[in-house]
C-alpha positions in Angstrom: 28.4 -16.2 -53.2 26.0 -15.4 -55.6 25.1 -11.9 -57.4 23.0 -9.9 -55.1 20.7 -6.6 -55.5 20.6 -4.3 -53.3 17.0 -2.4 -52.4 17.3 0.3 -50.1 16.2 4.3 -49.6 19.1 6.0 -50.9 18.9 8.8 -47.9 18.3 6.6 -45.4 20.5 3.5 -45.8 23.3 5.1 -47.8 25.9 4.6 -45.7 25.0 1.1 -44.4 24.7 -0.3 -48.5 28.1 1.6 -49.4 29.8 -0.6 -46.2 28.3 -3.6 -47.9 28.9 -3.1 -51.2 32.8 -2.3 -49.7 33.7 -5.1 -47.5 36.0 -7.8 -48.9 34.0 -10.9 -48.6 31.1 -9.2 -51.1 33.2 -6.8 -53.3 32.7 -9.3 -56.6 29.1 -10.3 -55.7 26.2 -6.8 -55.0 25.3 -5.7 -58.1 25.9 -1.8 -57.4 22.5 0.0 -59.3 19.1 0.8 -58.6 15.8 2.1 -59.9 15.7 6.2 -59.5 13.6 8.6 -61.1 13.1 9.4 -64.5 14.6 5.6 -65.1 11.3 4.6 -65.6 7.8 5.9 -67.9 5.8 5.4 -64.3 2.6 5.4 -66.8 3.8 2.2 -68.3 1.0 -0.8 -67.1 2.4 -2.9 -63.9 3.5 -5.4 -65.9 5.4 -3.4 -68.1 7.0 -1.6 -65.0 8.1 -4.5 -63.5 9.4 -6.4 -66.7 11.8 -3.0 -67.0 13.1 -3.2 -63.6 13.7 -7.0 -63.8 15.2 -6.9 -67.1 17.0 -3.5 -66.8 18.1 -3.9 -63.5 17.5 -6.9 -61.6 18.3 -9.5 -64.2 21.9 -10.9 -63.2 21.0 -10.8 -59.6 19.3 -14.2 -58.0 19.0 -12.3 -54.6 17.7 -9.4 -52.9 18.9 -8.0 -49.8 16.5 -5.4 -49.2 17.9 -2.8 -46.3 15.4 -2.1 -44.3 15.3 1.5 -42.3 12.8 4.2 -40.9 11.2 5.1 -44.5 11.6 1.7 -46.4 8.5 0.5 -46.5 6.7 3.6 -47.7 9.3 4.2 -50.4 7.7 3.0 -54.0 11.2 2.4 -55.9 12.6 -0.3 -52.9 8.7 -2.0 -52.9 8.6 -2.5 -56.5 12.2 -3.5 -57.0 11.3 -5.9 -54.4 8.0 -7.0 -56.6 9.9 -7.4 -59.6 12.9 -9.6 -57.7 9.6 -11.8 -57.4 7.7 -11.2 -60.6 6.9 -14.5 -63.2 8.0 -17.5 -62.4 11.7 -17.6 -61.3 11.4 -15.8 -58.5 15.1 -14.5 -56.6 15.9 -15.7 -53.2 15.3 -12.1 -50.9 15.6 -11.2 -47.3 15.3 -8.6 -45.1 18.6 -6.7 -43.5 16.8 -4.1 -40.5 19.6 -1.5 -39.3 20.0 -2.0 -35.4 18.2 0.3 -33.6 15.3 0.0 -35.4 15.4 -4.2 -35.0 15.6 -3.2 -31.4 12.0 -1.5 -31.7 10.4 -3.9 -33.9 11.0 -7.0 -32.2 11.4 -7.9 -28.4 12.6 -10.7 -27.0 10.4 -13.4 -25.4 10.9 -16.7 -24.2 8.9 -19.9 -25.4 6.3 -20.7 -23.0 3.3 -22.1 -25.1 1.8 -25.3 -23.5 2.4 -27.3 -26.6 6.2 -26.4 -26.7 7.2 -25.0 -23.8 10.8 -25.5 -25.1 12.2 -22.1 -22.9 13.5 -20.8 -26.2 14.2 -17.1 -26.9 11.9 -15.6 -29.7 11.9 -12.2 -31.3 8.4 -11.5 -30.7 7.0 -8.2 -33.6 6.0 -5.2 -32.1 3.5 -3.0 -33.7 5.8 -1.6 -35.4 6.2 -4.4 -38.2 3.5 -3.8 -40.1 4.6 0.5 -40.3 8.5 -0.3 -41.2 8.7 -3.7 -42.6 8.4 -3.4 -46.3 4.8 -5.3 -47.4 6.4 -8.2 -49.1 9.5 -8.7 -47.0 7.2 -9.5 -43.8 4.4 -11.4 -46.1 6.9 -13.8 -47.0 8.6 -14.1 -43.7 6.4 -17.0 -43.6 7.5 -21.2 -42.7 7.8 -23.4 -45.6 4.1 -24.1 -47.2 5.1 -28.1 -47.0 6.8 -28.1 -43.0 4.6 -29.7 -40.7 5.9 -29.0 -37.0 4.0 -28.9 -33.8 6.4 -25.8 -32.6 4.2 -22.7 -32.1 7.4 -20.7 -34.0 10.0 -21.1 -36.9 13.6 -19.9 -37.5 14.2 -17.4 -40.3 16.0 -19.6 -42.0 12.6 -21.8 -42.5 10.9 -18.7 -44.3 11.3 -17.6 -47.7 12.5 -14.2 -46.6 14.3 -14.1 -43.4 14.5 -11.1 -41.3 17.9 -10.0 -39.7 19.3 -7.1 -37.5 22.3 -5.4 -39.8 25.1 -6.4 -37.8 24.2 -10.4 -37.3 24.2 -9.8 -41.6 27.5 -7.8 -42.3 29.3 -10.7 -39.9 28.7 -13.9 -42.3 27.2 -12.2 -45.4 27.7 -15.2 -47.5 26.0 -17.7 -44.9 22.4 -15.5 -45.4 22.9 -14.8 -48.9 23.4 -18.9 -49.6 20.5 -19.3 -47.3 18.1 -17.2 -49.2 19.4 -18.3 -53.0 19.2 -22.2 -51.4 15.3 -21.5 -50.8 14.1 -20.8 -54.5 14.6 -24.7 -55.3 12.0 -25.4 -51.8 7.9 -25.3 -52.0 7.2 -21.9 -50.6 3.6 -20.0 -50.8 5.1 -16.7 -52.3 3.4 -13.4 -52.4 4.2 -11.9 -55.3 2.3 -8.8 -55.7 2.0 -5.9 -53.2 -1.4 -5.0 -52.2 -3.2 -2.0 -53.8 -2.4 0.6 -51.3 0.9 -0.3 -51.1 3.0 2.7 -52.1 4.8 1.7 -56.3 6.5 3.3 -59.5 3.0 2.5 -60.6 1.1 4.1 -58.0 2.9 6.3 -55.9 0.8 8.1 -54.0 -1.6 4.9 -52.7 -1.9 5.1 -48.9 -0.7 2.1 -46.8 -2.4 -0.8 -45.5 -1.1 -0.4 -42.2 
């Protein structure tokens, strides 16, 4: 398995990265730090910022698991750790990791019934709540490989640069998704980089959500 950063909201997710960071099959592999205050001169330029947290931090890792719970997305430590992971050129592999009950309430299942498909399928169809607890560039790059050409109205996870998956579907073949995610950096993917302006960062804390 290969060295993997955790990003998560140390009040929230505590317990969930501690029983990851704990169980056998990843004991060797999560790279046990993060970015907290006062690690950081937050009036250092963007670039600068994330150069730190790549280099300081983030620099032995080649995935994120970002653990996605009630505050996630609003908290500017996990979305910048998550811009850095993708900063330059050699971006990680990353993916999303959404505590239960909270997957329960962002997705519902559907079934496939577009005319063009029709293949009976069951989907996980986003609520409105996506766009409020997803972090910004977990769910921009939950997106199908820029060079697939399918006439299917959806895609798998697995065919988007960052997949999205309930905690406990995760914690049951850890090194599956975190091979997944590290075998995508060598595919053609359209990768957002950068989070938008009012996206809540070290370097600008206080922005308000595009939501």
């Amino acid at each position: 398995m290969h060295k993997t950063f955790i990003s998560y909201h140390h009040s929230g997710e505590q317990k969930l990265k501690d029983e990851l960071v704990n169980t056998a099959e990843s004991k060797d592999y999560f790279i046990d730090k993060s970015v907290s205050d006062g690690d950081i001169d937050t009036n250092l330029s963007e670039d600068t910022i994330m150069s730190k947290i790549r280099t300081d931090f983030i620099k032995d890792a080649s995935v994120i698991v970002v653990l996605v719970g009630e505050q996630t997305a609003s908290r500017p430590y996990v979305n910048s750790e998550i811009q850095a992971g993708l900063w330059g050129n050699n971006a990680v592999g990353i993916l999303g990791v959404v505590r239960d009950d909270l997957f329960d309430r962002i997705y519902k299942k559907t079934l496939c019934t577009a005319p063009e498909c029709n293949c009976g399928v069951e989907l996980k169809t986003p609520t409105p709540l996506l766009k409020e607890k997803i972090p910004f560039l977990v769910r921009e790059n939950n997106l199908r490989l820029e060079n697939e050409k399918s006439t299917y109205p959806h895609y798998k996870d697995s065919e988007a640069y960052c997949g999205i998956y309930r905690y406990s579907t995760f914690i049951n073949d850890i090194e599956k998704y975190i091979d997944e995610a590290f075998e995508k950096r060598s595919k053609i993917f359209d990768i957002k980089k950068k989070n938008d302006p009012g996206i809540k960062t070290i370097s600008r804390p206080f922005g308000v959500k595009l939501f």
